[in-house]
C-alpha positions as CSV (number, residue, x, y, z in Angstrom):
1,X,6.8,-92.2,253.1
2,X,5.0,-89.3,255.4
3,X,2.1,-90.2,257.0
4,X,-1.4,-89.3,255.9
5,X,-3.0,-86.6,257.9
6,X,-5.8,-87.8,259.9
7,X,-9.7,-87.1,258.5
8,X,-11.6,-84.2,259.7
9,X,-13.7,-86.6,261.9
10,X,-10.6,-87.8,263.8
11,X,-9.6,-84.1,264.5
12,X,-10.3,-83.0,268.1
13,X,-12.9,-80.3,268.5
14,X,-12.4,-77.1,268.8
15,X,-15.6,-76.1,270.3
16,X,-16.0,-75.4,274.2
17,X,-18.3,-78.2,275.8
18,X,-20.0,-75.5,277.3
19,X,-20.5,-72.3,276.5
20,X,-19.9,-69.6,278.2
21,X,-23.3,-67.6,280.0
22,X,-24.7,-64.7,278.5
23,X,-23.3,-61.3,279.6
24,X,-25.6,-59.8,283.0
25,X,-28.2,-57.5,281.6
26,X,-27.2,-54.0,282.8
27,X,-29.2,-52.4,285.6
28,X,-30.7,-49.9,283.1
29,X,-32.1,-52.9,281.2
30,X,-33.6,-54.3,284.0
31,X,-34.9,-51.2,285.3
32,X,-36.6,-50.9,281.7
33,X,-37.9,-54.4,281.6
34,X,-39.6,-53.6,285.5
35,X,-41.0,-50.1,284.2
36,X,-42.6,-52.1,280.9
37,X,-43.8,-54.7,282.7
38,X,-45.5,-52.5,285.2
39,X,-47.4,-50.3,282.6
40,X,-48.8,-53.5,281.0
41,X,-50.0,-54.5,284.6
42,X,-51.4,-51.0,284.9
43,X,-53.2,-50.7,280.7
44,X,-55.0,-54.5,281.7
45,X,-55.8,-53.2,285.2
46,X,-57.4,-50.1,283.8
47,X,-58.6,-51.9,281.0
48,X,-60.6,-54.1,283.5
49,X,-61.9,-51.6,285.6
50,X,-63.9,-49.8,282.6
51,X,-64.8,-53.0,281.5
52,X,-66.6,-54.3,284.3
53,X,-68.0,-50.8,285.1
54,X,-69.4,-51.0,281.0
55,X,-70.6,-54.6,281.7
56,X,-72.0,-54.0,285.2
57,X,-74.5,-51.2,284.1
58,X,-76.1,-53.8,281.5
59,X,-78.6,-56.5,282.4
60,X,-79.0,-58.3,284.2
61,X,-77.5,-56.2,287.5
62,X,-75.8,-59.5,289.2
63,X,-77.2,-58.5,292.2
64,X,-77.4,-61.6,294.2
65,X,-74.0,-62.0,293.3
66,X,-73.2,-59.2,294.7
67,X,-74.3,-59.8,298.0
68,X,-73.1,-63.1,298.0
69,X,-69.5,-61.3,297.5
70,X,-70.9,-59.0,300.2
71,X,-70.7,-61.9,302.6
72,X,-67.6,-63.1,301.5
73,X,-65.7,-60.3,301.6
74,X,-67.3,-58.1,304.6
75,X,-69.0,-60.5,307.2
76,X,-65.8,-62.9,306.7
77,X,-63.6,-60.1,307.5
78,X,-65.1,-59.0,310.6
79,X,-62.7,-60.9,313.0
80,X,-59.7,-59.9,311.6
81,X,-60.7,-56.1,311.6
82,X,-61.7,-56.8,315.6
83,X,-58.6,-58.3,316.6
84,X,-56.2,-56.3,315.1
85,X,-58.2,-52.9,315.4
86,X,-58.0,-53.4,318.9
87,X,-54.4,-54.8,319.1
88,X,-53.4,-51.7,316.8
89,X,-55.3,-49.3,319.3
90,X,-53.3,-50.7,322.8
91,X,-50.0,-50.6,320.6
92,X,-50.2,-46.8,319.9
93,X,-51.6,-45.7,323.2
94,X,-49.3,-47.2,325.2
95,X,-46.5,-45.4,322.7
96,X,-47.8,-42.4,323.0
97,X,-48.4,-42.0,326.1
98,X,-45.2,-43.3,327.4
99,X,-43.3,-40.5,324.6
100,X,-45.6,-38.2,326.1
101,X,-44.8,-38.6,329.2
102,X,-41.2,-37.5,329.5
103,X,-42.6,-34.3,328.3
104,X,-45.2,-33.6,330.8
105,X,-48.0,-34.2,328.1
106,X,-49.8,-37.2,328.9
107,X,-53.0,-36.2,329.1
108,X,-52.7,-35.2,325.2
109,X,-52.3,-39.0,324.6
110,X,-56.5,-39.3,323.8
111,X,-56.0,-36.7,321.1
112,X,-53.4,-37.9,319.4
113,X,-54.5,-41.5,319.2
114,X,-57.9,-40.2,318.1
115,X,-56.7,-37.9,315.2
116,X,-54.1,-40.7,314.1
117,X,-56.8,-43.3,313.6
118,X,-59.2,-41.5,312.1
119,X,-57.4,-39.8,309.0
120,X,-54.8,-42.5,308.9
121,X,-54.2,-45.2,310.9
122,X,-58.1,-47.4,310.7
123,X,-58.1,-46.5,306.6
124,X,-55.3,-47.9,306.0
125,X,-54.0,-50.1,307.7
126,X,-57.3,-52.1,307.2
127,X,-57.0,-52.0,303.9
128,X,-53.4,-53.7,304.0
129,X,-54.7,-56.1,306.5
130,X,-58.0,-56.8,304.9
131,X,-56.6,-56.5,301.3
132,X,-53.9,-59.1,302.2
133,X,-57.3,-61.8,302.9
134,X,-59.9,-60.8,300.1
135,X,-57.2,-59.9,298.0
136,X,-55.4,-63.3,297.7
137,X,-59.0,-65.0,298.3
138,X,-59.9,-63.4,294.4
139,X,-56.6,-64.3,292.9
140,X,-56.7,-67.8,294.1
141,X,-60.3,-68.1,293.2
142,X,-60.2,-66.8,289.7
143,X,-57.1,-68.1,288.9
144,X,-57.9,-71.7,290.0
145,X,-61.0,-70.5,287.3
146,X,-58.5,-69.8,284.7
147,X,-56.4,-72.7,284.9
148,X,-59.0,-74.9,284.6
149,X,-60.7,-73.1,281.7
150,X,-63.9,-72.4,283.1
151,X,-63.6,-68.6,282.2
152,X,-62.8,-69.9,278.6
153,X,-66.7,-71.4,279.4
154,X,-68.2,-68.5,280.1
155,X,-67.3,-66.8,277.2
156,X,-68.2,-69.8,275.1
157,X,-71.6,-69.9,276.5
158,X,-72.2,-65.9,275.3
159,X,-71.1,-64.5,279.1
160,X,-69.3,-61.7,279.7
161,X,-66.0,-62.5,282.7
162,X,-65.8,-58.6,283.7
163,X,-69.6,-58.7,284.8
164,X,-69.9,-62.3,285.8
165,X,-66.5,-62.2,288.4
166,X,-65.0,-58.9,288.5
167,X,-67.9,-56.7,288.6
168,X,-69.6,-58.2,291.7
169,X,-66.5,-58.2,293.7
170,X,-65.1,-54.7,292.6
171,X,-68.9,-53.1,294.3
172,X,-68.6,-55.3,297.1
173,X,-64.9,-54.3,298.5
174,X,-65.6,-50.6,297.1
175,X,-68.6,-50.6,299.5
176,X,-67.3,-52.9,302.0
177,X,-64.0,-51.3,303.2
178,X,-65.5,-47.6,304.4
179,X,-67.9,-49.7,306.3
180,X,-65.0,-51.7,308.0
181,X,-62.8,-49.1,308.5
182,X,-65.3,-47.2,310.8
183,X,-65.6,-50.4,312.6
184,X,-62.0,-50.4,313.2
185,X,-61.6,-47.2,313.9
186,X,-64.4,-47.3,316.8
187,X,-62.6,-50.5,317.9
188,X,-59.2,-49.2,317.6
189,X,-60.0,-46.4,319.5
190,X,-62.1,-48.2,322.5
191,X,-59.1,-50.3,322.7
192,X,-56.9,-47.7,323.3
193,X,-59.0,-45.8,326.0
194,X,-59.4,-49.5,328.1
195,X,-55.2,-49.8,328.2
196,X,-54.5,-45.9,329.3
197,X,-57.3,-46.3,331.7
198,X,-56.1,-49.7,333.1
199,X,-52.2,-48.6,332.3
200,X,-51.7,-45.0,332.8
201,X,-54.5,-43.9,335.1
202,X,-56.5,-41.7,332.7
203,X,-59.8,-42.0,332.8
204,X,-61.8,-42.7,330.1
205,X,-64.2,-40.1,330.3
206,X,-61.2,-37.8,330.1
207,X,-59.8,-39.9,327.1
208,X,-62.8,-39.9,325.1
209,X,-63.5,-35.9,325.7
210,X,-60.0,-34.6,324.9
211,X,-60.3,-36.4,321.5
212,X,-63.5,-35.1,320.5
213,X,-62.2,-31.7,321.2
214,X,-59.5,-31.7,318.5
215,X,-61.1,-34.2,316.2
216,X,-63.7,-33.2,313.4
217,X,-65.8,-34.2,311.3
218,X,-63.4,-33.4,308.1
219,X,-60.5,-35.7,310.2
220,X,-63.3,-38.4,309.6
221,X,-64.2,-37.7,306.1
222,X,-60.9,-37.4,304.8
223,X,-60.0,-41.0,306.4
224,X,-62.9,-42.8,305.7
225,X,-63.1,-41.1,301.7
226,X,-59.6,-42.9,300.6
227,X,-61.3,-46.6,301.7
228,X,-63.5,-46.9,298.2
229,X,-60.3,-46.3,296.5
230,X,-58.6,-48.8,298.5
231,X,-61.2,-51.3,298.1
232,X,-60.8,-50.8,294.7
233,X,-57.6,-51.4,294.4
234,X,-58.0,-54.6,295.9
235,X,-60.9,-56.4,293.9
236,X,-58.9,-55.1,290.6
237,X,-55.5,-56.2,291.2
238,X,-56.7,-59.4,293.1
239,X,-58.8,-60.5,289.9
240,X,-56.3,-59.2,287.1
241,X,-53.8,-61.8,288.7
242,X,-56.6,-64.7,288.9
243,X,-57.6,-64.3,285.0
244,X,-53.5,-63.7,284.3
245,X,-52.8,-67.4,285.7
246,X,-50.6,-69.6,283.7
247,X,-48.9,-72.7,284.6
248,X,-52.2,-74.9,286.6
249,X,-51.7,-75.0,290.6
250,X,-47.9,-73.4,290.6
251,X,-49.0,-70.7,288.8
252,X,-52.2,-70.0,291.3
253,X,-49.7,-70.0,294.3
254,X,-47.5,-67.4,292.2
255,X,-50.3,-65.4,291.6
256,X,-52.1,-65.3,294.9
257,X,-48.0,-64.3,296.5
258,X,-48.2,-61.5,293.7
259,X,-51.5,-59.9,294.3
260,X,-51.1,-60.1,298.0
261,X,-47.3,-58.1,297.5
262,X,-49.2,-55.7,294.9
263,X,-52.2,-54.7,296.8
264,X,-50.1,-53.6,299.8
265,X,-47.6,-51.4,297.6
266,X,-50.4,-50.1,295.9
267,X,-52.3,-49.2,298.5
268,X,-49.3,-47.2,300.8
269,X,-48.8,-45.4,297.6
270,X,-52.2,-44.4,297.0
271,X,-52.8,-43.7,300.2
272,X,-49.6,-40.6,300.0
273,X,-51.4,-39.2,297.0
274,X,-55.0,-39.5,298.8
275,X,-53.6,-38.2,301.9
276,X,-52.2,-34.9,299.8
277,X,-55.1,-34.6,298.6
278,X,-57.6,-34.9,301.8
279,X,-55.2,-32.3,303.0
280,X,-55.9,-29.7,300.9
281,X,-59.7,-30.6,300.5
282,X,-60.2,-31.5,304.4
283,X,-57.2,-30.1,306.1
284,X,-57.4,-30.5,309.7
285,X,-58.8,-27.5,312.3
């Protein structure tokens, strides 16, 4: 007498316990998924910004809370811009003039610090620097708005987001950053003239008149015209990140890290197309 075979339920599985991961997305895919991702970030940016210019021109003008923004974002700044304009300004004089040195041209060290901070180095590197603070201050702020859903209240009461919270802030930094970039720039280069004077010995009557003699007044412009952009740049991306919160407090710290990592790689790459551009419309005498 053979014995039965045993019932399907007694048969060991064939099936793995675990199965095995997905394959690795290929670097193509990824660098597809990046590339979408980035011009949906870029449609709601753009989307924003002729929103809240649409909403901002209707009444009423939100002006008081566009000064309060002017307060937040400009007087609070001020002592960052001082500190590291004038840090920024002893750094490059005292690189300058000791590279100039070894080639007999010290005395050129005014100019060159001069025509560096003016169309370059008080633009943007306040921008970074300042963008890093306001811009992460907006995210945090309207995305601590979002998450507890008292933008979904200002719709339900009639308001419009774009002209209640983006608009203010997007005039403020646009007229807040030229503003203190010329401080920074008058800082910066006061700062450098006090360390070559105390450092290297040259006066600071000589400093200060060999850098008016090579800079003009188109060096200025075409530094201090990219800052509107820049602020911009920073009220837009800073507030598309607040209303794009998701997930309650985790999700404001991932958003404030993102718009503070965004603003500065958007600004270094505006600031290559702007400085192409200033070059051919203010190109240095």
């Amino acid at each position: 007498m053979t014995a039965s075979s045993p019932p399907d339920s007694a048969r060991p599985s064939m099936r793995p316990s675990v199965w095995p991961p997905p394959p690795p997305r290929g670097l193509i895919a990824r660098v597809g998924d990046t590339a979408v991702r980035f011009l949906e970030h870029l449609g709601a940016v753009s989307k924003m910004l002729t929103g809240s210019v649409r909403a901002g021109f209707r009444r009423p003008f939100e002006g008081k809370a566009i000064l309060v923004q002017f307060e937040a974002l400009g007087v609070a700044s001020v002592g960052i811009v001082v500190v590291t304009s004038i840090f920024i300004g002893m750094v490059m004089a005292v690189q300058f003039a000791f590279g100039l040195r070894k080639f007999g041209g010290m005395e050129y060290t005014g100019r060159v610090v001069a025509l560096s901070f003016a169309r370059e180095l008080a633009p943007s590197l306040t921008a970074i620097i300042v963008g890093g603070r306001i811009g992460s201050g907006m995210a945090a702020e309207v995305g601590a708005m979002t998450v507890t859903e008292q933008i979904d209240a200002v719709r339900a009461l009639g308001a419009d987001p774009l002209k209640k919270l983006v608009w203010p802030r997007l005039v403020a930094a646009v007229f807040v950053m030229p503003v203190l970039s010329a401080f920074a720039l008058v800082l910066g280069f006061s700062g450098a003239m006090i360390i070559t004077d105390i450092e290297f010995h040259i006066s600071a009557a000589f400093f200060l008149n060999s850098a008016l003699s090579v800079v003009t007044m188109a060096d200025f412009v075409a530094g201090m015209a990219k800052t509107p952009f820049f602020g911009a740049i920073i009220a837009l991306v800073g507030c598309h990140f607040g209303m794009s919160t998701r997930g309650g407090t985790v999700g404001v710290g991932n958003s404030t890290t993102r718009s503070v990592v965004t603003i500065s790689i958007a600004i270094l790459i505006a600031d290559f197309f702007l400085t192409k551009l200033a070059i051919l419309l203010w190109p240095s005498g």
